[in-house]
C-alpha positions as CSV (number, residue, x, y, z in Angstrom):
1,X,-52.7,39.5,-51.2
2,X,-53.2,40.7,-55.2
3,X,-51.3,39.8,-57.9
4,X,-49.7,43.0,-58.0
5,X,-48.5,42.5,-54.5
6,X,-47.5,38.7,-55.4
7,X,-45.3,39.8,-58.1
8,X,-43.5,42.6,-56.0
9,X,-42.8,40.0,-53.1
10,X,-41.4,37.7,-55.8
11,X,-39.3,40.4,-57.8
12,X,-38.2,41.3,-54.1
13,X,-37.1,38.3,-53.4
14,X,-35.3,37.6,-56.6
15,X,-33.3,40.2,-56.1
16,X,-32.2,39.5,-52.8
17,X,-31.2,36.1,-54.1
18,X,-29.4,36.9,-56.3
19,X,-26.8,39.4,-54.9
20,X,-25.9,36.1,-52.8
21,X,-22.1,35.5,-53.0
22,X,-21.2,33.9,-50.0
23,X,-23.7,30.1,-48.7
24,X,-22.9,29.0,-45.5
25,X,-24.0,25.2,-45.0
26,X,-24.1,23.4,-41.8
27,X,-22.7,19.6,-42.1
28,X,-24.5,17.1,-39.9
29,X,-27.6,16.7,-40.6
30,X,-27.9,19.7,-43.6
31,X,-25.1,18.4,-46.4
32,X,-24.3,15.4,-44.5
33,X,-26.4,12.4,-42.8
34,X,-26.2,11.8,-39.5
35,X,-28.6,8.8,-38.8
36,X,-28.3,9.2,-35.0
37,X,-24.4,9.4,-34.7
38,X,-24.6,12.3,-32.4
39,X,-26.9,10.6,-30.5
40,X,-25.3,7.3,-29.9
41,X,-21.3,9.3,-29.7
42,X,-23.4,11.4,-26.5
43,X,-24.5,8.3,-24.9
44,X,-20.7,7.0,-24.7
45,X,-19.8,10.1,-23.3
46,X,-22.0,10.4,-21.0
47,X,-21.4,6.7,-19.8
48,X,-17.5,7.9,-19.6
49,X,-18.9,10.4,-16.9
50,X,-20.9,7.5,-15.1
51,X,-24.2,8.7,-16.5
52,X,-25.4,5.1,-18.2
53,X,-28.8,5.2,-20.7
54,X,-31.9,4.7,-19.0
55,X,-30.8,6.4,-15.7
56,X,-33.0,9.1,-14.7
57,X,-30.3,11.8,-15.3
58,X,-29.8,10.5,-18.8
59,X,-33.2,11.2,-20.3
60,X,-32.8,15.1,-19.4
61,X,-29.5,15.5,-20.9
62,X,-30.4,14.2,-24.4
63,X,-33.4,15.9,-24.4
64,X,-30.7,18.9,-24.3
65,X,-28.7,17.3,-26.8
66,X,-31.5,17.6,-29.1
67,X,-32.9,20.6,-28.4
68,X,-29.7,22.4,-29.2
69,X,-28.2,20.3,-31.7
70,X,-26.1,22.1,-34.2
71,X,-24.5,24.4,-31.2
72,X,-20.7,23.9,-30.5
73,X,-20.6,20.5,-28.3
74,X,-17.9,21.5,-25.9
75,X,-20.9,24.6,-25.1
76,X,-23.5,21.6,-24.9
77,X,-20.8,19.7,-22.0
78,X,-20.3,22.6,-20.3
79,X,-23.9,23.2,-19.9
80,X,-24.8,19.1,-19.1
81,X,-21.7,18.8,-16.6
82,X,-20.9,22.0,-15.2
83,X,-16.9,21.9,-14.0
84,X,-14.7,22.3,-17.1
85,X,-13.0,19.1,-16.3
86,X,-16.0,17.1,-17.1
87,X,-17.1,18.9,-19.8
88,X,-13.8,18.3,-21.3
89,X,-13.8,14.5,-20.4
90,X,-17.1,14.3,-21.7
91,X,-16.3,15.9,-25.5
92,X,-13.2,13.8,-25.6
93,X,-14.7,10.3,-25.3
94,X,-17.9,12.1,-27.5
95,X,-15.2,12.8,-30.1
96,X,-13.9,9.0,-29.9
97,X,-16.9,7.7,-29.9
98,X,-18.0,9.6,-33.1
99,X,-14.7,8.8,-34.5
100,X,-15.3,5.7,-34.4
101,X,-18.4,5.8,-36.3
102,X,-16.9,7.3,-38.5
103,X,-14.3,5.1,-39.0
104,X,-16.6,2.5,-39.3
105,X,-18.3,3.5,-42.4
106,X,-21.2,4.9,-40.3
107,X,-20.8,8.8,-42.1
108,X,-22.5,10.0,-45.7
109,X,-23.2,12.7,-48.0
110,X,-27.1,13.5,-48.0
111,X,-28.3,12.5,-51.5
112,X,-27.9,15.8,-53.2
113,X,-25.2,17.8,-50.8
114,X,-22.5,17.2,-53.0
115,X,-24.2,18.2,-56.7
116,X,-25.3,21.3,-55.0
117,X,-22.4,22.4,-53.3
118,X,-20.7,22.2,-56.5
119,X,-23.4,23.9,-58.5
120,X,-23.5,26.9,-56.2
121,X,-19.9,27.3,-56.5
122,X,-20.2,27.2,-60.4
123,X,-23.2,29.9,-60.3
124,X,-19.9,32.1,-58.8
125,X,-20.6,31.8,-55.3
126,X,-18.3,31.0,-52.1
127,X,-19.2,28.0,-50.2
128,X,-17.9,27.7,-46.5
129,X,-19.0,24.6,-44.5
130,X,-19.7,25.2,-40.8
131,X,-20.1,22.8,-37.5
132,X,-20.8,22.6,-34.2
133,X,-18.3,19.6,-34.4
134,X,-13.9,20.1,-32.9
135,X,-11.3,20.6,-36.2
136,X,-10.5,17.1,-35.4
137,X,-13.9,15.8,-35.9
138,X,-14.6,18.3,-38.8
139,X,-11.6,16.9,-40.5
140,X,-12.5,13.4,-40.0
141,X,-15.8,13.9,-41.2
142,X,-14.0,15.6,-44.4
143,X,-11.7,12.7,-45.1
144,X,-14.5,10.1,-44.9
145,X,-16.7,11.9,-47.7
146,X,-13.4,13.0,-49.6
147,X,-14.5,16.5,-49.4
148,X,-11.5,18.2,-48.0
149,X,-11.7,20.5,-51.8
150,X,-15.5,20.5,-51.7
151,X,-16.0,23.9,-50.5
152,X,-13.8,26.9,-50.4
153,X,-13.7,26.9,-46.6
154,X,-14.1,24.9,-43.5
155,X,-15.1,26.3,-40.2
156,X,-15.3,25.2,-36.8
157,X,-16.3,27.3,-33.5
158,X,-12.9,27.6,-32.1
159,X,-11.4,29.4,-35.7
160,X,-14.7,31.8,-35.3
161,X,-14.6,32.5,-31.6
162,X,-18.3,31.7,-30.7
163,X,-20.5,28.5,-32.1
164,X,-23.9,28.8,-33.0
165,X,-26.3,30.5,-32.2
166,X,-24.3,33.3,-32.1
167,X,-23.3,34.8,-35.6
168,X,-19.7,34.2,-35.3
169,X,-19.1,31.5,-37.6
170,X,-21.3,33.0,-40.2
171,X,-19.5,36.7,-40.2
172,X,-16.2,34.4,-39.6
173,X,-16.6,32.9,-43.2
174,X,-17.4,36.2,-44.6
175,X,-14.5,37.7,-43.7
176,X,-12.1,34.6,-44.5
177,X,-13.6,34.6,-48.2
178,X,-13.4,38.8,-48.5
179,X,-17.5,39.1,-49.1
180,X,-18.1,42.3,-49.4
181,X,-21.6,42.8,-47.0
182,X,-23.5,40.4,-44.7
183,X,-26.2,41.3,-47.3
184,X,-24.3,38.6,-49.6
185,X,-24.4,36.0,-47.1
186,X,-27.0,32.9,-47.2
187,X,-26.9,30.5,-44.3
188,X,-28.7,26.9,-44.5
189,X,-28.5,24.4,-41.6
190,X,-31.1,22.2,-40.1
191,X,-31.9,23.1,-37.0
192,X,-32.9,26.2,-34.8
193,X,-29.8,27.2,-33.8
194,X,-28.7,27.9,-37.3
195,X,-31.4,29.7,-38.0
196,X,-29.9,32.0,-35.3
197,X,-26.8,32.4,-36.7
198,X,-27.7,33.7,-40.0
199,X,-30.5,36.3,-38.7
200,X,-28.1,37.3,-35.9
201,X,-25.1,37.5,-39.0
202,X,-27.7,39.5,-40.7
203,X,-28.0,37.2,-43.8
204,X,-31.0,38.1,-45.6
205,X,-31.9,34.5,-46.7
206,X,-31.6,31.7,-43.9
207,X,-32.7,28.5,-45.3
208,X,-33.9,25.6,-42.9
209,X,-34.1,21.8,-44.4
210,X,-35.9,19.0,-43.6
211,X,-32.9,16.6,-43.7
212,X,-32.0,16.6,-40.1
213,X,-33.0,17.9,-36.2
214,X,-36.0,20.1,-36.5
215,X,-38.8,20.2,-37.8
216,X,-40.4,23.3,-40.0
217,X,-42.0,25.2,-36.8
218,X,-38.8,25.1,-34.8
219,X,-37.0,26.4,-37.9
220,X,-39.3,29.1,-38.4
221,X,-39.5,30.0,-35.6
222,X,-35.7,30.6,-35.0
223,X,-36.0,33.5,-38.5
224,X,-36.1,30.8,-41.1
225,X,-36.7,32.5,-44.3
226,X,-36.9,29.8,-46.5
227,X,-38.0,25.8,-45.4
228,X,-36.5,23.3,-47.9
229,X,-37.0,19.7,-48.3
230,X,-32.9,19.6,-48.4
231,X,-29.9,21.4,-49.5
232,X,-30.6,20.2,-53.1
233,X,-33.6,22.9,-53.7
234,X,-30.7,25.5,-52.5
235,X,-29.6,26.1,-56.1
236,X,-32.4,26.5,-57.5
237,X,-33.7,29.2,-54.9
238,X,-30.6,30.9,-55.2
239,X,-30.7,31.3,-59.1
């Protein structure tokens, strides 16, 4: 590529940056650690189903649970257990058992999240939080970090109709905070399924980060636009 062409690219994508008025940030594993919680709050839930760790079905399932982490987890039951009334026995004792991790101390701000979350809001932007977590587990999440004023919104899939991959939550949050054009919109998240969300929502920058599921291939490969080492460099690309 010449120079010329270098500098267009960059001009380009200045501009496109900065029309951004509305981030939309994943929580687990993007603003906020997870450390294997999901993981360990799956395992009870599948052993409240009779499905212990280390049984041949059990490998499978997690491998699922990884593969489409960030995606609404009553989805992910449904998918693992078929009949509603499992799937809906399985995300209850996943939501107890994750609530009691929480509880336990086991839940933290990624080094970073918080600083830039409020720096984006002071460069004039609207921040909306997304998960693939229940309101119940959102808000516990929320109460643990004392974040429930962080952002400007909070959304989880059943106030946006569809969880990710599907653009809902993302085109949910821009019409909640009255943003103008998906155009505005920049979604980060850390895994593939995010990146889904925000090319599907038609966001024009769809940042992946290195802080949580998957890795930089996976998120490219699912429309990333941007990789970052976390949501700290998300200020600073945004301008």
């Amino acid at each position: 590529m010449s120079n010329t062409a270098v500098t267009n690219a960059a001009v380009t994508d200045a501009a496109v940056t900065a029309d951004i008025r509305l981030v939309v940030l994943d929580m687990a594993g993007t603003t906020v650690a997870d450390d294997g919680l999901v993981e360990q709050a799956f395992t009870a839930a599948a052993a409240a189903l009779g499905v212990e760790a280390g049984s041949p079905e059990f490998d499978p399932m997690l491998a699922h649970v990884r593969a489409t982490m960030g995606e609404s987890k009553i989805s992910v039951f449904r998918h693992l257990f078929g009949a509603e009334e499992k799937a809906q026995r399985a995300n209850t004792a996943f939501e107890a058992a994750y609530h009691d991790l929480v509880d336990a101390g086991h839940c933290a701000a990624l080094p970073g999240a918080a600083e830039a979350i409020a720096e984006l809001r002071g460069q004039g932007r609207k921040v909306v939080l997304t998960t693939g977590f229940s309101r119940a587990t959102q808000d516990r999440i929320l109460d643990a970090l004392g974040w429930r004023s962080v952002a400007d919104l909070t959304l989880c899939p059943a106030e946006a109709g569809r969880g990710r991959p599907y653009p809902d939550l993302a085109l949910t949050a821009l019409l909640r905070t009255g943003t103008d054009s998906v155009r505005q919109i920049a979604v980060a998240g850390d895994t593939g399924y995010d990146m889904l969300t925000g090319t599907r929502a038609g966001a024009p920058v769809v940042a992946g980060v290195l802080t949580g599921a998957h890795d930089e291939a996976r998120l490219r490969a699912d429309g990333a636009t941007h990789v970052l080492g976390s949501i700290a460099e998300l200020p600073a690309l945004l301008g």
